[in-house]
C-alpha positions as CSV (number, residue, x, y, z in Angstrom):
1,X,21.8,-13.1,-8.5
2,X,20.6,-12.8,-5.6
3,X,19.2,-10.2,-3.6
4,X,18.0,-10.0,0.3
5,X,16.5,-7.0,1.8
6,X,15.8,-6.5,5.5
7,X,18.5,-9.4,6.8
8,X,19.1,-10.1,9.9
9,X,20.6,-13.3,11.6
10,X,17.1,-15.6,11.3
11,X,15.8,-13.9,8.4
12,X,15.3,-11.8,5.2
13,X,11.8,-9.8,4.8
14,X,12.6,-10.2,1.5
15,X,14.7,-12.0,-1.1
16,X,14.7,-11.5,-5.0
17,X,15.8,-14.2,-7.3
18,X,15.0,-14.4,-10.9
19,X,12.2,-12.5,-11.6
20,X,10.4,-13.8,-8.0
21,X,10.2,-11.9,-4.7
22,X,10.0,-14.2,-1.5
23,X,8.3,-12.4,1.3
24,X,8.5,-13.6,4.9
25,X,5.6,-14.2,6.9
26,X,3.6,-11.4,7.3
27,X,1.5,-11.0,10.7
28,X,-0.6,-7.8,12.0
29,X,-2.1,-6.3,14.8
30,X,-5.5,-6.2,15.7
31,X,-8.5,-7.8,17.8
32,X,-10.0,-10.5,15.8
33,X,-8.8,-11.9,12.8
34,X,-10.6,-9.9,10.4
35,X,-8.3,-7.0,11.9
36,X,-5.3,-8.4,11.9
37,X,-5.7,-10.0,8.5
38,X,-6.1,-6.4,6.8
39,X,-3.3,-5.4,9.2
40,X,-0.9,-8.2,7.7
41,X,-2.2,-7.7,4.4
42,X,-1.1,-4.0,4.4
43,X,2.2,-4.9,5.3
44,X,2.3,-7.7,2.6
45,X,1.4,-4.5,0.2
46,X,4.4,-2.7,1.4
47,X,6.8,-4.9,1.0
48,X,5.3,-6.3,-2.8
49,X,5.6,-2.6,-3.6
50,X,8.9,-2.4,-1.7
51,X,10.4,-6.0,-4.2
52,X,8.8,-4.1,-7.5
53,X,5.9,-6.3,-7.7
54,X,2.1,-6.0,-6.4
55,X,-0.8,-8.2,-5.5
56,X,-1.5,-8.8,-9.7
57,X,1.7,-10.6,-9.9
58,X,1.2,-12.9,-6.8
59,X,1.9,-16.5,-7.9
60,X,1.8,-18.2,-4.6
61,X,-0.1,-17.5,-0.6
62,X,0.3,-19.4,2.1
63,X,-2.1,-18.4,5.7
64,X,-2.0,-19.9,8.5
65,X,-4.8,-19.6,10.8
66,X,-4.7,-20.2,14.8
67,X,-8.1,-21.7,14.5
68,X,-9.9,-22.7,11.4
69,X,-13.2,-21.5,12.8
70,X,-11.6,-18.4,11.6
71,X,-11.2,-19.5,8.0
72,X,-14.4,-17.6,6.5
73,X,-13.8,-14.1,8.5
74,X,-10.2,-14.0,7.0
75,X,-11.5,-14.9,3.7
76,X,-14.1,-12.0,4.2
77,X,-10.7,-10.0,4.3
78,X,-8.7,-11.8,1.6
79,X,-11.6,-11.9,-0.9
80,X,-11.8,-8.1,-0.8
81,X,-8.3,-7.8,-1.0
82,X,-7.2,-9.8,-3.8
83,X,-8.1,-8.1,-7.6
84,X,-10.3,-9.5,-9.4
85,X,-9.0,-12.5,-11.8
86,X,-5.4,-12.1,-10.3
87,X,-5.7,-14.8,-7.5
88,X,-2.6,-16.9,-6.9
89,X,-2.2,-20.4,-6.0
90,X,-3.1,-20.4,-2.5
91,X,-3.4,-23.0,0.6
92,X,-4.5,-22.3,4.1
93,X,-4.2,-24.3,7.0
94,X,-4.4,-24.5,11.1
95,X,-1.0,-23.6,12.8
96,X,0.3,-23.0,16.1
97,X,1.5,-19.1,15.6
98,X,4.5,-17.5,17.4
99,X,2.8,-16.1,20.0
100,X,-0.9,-16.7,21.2
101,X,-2.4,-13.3,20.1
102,X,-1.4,-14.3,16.4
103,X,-4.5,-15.5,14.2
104,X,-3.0,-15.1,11.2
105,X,0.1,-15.2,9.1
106,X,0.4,-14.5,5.8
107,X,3.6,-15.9,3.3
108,X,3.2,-14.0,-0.4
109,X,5.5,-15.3,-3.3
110,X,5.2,-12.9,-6.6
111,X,6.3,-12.3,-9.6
112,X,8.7,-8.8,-9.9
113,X,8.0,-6.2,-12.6
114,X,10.9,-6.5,-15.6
């Protein structure tokens, strides 16, 4: 089965399927990109908690970054963020974002409690 939370014509926030919660991309507000990364990372929080899961079940991040040059503040971020031996498989790369104040997006795939 599955199951999609927050739908609207483009997009769910979230969809369940088989033990896995999908999360959309999660942006945030903020300044730099240190701000806005803790910003989206909140968010991505809410909604793990939100799809019964939490960052130690993450299996999978994707981030886009605006400009790599911002790779090592965000990571700053991240690094603090993620628990300790419970990273997930992750890539990052550069991306044009939706609008120009974006620096960051963050997609989150994880595991959901059983």
């Amino acid at each position: 089965m599955i199951e999609r939370l927050h739908t609207a014509t483009r997009m769910s926030k979230i969809v369940k399927h088989n033990g896995t919660a999908y999360l959309c991309g999660q942006v945030g507000e903020g300044a730099d990109v240190a701000e806005q990364t803790r910003d989206c990372l909140s968010r991505v929080d809410a909604l793990l908690k939100e799809a019964g899961s939490s960052r130690e079940q993450m299996l999978q991040a994707v981030i886009w970054l605006a400009d790599m040059k911002d790779f090592a503040a965000m990571n700053e971020v991240w690094d603090a963020w993620v628990p300790e031996g419970h990273a997930p498989a992750r890539a990052c790369g550069e991306a044009k974002l939706a609008r120009p104040d974006l620096l960051v997006e963050v997609i989150v795939t994880a595991a959901i409690d059983g």
